[in-house]
N, C-alpha and C positions, 0 to 999 in steps of 0.2 A: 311646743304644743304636745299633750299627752297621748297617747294612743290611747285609740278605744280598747280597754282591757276584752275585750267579746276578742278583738283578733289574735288576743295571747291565747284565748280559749280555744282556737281557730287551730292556730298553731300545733296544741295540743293534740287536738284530734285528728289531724293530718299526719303528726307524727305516730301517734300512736297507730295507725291505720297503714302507715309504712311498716314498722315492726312487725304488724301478723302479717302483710303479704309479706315478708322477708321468712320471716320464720315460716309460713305455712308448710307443713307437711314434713317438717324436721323434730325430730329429738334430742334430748339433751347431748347425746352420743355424736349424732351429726353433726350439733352448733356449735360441740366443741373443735370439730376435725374444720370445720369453716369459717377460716379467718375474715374472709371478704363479709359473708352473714355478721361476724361479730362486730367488725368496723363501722357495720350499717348500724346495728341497732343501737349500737353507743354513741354516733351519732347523733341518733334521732332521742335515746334518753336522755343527751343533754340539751336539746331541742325543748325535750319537755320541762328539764329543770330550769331551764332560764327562764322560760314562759311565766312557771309560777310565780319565779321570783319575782315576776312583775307584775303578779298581779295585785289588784289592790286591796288590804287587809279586810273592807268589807266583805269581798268576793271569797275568800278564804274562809271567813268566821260562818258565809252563809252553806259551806259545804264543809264542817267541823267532823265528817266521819273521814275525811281524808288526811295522812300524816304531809301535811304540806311539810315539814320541816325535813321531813327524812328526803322528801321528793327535792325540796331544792340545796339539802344537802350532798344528795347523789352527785348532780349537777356537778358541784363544785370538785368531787373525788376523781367525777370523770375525765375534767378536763385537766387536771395537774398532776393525778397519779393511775391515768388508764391500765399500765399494768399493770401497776397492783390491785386492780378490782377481780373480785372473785367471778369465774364464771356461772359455779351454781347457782350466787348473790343474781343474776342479771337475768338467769333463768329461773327462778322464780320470779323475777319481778313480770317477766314478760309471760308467765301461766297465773300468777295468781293476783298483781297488782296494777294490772291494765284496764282490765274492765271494768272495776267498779271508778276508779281515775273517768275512764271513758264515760261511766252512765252520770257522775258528779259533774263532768264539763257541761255534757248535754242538758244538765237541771240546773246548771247556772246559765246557759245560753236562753232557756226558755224563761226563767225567770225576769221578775221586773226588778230590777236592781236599779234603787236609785239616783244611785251618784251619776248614774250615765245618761239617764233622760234629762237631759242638762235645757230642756225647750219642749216648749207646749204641745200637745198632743194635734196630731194634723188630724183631719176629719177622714174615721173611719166608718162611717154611715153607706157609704158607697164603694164599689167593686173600682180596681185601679186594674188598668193593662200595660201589663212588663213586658218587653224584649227579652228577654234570658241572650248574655253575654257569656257568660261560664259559669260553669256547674262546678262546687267545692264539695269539700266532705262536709259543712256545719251550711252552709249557704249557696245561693243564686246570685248572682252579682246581674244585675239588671238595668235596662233604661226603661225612661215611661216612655210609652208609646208617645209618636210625635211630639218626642223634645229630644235634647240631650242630659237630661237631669236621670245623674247614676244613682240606684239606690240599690242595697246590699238587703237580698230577702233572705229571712233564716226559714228556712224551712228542711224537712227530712227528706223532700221528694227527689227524689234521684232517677229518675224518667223522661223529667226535664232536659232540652238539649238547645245548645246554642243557636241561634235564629228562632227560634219558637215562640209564639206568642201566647203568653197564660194571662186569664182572668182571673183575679184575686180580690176575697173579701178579705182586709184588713182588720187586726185584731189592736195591732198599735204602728204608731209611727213614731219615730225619734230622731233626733238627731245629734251627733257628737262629733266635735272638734270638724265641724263643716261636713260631715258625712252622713246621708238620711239612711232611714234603716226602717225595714217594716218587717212586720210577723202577719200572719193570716195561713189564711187555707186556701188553693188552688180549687177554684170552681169548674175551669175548662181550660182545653191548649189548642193550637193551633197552627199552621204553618200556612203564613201567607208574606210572601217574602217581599210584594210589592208595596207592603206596609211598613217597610224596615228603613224607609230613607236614603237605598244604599247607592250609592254610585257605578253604574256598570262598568264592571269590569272592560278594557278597551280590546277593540279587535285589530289585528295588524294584517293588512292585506299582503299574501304572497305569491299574487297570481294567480295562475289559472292549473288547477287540477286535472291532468289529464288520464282518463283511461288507458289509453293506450300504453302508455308510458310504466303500466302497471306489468306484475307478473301473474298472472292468472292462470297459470299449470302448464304443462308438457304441450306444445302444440298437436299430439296425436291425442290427448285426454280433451272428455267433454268439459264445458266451463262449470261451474256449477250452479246450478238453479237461483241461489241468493245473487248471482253476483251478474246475472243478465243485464235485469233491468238498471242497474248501476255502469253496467258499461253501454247499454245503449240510452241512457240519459245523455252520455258526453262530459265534455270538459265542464266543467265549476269550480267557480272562484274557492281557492284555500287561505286561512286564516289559522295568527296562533293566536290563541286567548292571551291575554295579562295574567300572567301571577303572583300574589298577593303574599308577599312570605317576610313578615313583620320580625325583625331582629339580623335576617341574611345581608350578611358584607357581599355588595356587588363587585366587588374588588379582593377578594379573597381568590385565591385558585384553586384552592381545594374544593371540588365540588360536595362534598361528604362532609363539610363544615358547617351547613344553613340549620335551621329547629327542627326541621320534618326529618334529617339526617341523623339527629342526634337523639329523636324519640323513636326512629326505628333501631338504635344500638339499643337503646334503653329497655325496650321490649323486646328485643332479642336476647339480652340479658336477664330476663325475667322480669325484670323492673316495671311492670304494666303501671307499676301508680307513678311512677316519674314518668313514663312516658304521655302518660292521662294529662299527668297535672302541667307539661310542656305543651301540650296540643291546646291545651285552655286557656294556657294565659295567652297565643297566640290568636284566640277568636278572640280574648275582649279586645285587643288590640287592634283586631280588624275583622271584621265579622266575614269575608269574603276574601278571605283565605281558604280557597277550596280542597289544598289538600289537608288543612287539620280536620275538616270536613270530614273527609274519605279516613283517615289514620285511625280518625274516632272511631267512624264504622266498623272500619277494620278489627278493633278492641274486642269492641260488645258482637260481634259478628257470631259469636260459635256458643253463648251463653245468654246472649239479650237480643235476639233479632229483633225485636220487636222497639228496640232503642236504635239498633245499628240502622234500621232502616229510616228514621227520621236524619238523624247524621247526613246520610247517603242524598236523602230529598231534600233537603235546605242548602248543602253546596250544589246541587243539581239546579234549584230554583233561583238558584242565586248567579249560576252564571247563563243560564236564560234569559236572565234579564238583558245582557247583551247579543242573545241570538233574537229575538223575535216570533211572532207564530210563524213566518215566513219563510225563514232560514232556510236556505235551499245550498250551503259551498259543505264544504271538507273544513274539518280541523284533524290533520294528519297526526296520529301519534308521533312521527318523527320532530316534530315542532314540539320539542320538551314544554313549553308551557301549556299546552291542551291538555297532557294528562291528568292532572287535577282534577279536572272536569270530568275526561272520561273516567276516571275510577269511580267517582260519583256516579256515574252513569251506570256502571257496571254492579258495584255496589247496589244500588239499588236495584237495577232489574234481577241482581239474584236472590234478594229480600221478597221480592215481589213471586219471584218463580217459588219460594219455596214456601208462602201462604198462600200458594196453588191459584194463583191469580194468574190462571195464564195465558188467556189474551194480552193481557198490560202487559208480559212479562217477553212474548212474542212481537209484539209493538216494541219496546223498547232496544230490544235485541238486534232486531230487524234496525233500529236507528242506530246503533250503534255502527252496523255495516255500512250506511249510509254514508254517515259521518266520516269514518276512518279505516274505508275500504281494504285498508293493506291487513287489515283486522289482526291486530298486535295481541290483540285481548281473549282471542278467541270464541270471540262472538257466533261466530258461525256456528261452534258443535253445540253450545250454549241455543240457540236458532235451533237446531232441526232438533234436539231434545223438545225444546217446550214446546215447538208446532206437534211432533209425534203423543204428546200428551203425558211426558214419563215423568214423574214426582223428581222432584230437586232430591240430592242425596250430599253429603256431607265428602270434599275430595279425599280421598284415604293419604292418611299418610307413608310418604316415602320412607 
């Protein structure tokens, strides 16, 4: 069966998009002193030359300002005589032959090419409703609402986040080698998680939560104000949530082996787009995976609040689904699978505190004491700022 040449395309611009975050912020002078940067990018240029090589002669002849021959001749230098490649040779290619590569993929993605509309045009008369499964650099990978019929949206919007629900007018439908594929424009989005199909997360009863049992300060210090009416509530049943971590060996020892482990090395290593692009293949896989949830937010948190903040409320709404309006116990931070949830939790009420929304953000804070009274999170100082009325501030670095 042949691949849809669009994912060689895909490829392409993923690779390329690794390069500048690799490179950003370096000069020739640095990229030479950084062997681990060179290793990256050579990797990812032969990522881009094999791509082309496959793609197919139409698709090449329709973007005839590009030297295809040199690009998948690279390919070939790289992988059998890497050091004998020149560095300046690879520092120009990455200043002055990426971008127009890049704007050629994007005007053959958008194009109607075709050899690949291999089946009749589906009826684009009417608005369709996606799911968004994860978000790519060339595409949306998506279901239709109430079914499970995947289809892969190309569009540029990148505001889009998994669980979200978008309204789209269709421009085309196609489909190749069993795989439907639409272009349009996003009319509206939406987060309504009860519409998603999802199976709740399970709750594992561990008894009864007891105050007393608590540490609550120095017995000559007063308690504190937040923590009253929680200790004269009483005991309440404690629960650890399910967590959803699609690829983690349960039989591994190593606890610092699962995906969420391995996109915080990756992002601690600068790697934000391998850590990105680990967190997403983990939602399509399972959309209630609450910590790729929270990771994501964590990402877009200091540059895109405004993206971080939906992240934060689709794992939030998603594991609600298991608590109810009612939900009256504890899910203790010490029960390692609740955190997912509450980072969610936390994640958002500081998205919220910091679009100065601060009753919702005093509500939620205030839940989080609730919830996980030993308050791991720090909920409290988070509490009496947004009740005192003080503007969210960015934590200073150490």
């Amino acid at each position: 069966m042949h691949r849809d040449p669009r994912l060689y395309l895909d490829n392409m611009l993923d690779a390329i998009e690794s390069i500048r975050d690799y490179t950003a912020g370096l000069d020739f002078g640095a990229f030479q002193k950084d062997r681990k940067t060179q290793d990256a990018v050579v990797r990812n240029l032969e990522i881009i030359g094999e791509a082309a090589g496959r793609l197919p002669n139409s698709y090449r002849a329709a973007a005839s300002e590009i030297d295809w021959r040199k690009i998948i001749g690279l390919h070939n230098v790289l992988s059998h005589e890497y050091h004998g490649v020149s560095l300046p040779i690879i520092w120009d290619i990455i200043q002055n032959k990426l971008t127009p590569l890049k704007g050629s993929c994007r005007k053959l993605l958008e194009q109607a090419i075709p050899d690949i509309r291999t089946s009749e045009d589906l009826n684009t008369g009417k608005t369709v409703e996606l799911v968004v499964i994860s978000v790519k650099t060339n595409n949306v990978r998506c279901r239709m609402l109430g079914s499970d019929l995947i289809i892969t949206f190309h569009t540029n919007a990148r505001d889009v986040v998994p669980g979200e629900i978008v309204t789209v007018q269709p421009h085309k439908f196609w489909r190749y080698a069993g795989h439907l594929y639409l272009s349009g424009e996003i009319e509206s989005a939406r987060i309504d998680v009860s519409l998603l199909g999802l199976k709740p997360l399970l709750l594992n009863d561990f008894g009864m939560w007891d105050p007393q049992d608590e540490y609550w300060g120095e017995e000559d210090e007063p308690v504190d104000e937040w923590a009253k009416p929680i200790i004269d509530r009483g005991p309440r049943p404690e629960y650890e949530m399910e967590q959803v971590l699609p690829g983690a060996d349960p039989e591994d020892g190593d606890p610092f082996s699962d995906p969420i482990s391995k996109s915080n090395e990756l992002k601690d290593a600068g790697d934000h787009r391998g850590a990105y692009k680990l967190l997403m293949e983990l939602l399509e896989s399972d959309l209630r995976c609450l910590d790729a949830h929270s990771h994501l937010g964590n990402l877009a948190f200091d540059h895109r609040p405004e993206v971080a903040i939906k992240h934060y409320e689709i794992g939030l709404r998603i594991g609600e689904l298991s608590l109810g309006e009612e939900f009256d116990g504890v899910l203790p931070w010490g029960l390692i699978d609740n955190r997912p949830f509450l980072r969610c939790l936390h994640g958002y009420g500081l998205c919220v505190w910091r679009f100065g929304r601060f009753e919702e953000a005093e509500h939620i804070f205030e839940r989080m004491l609730w919830l996980n009274p030993s308050d791991n999170q720090g909920a409290r100082f988070l509490f009496n700022s947004v009740k005192d009325r003080k503007d969210w501030e960015p934590e200073e670095d150490e």
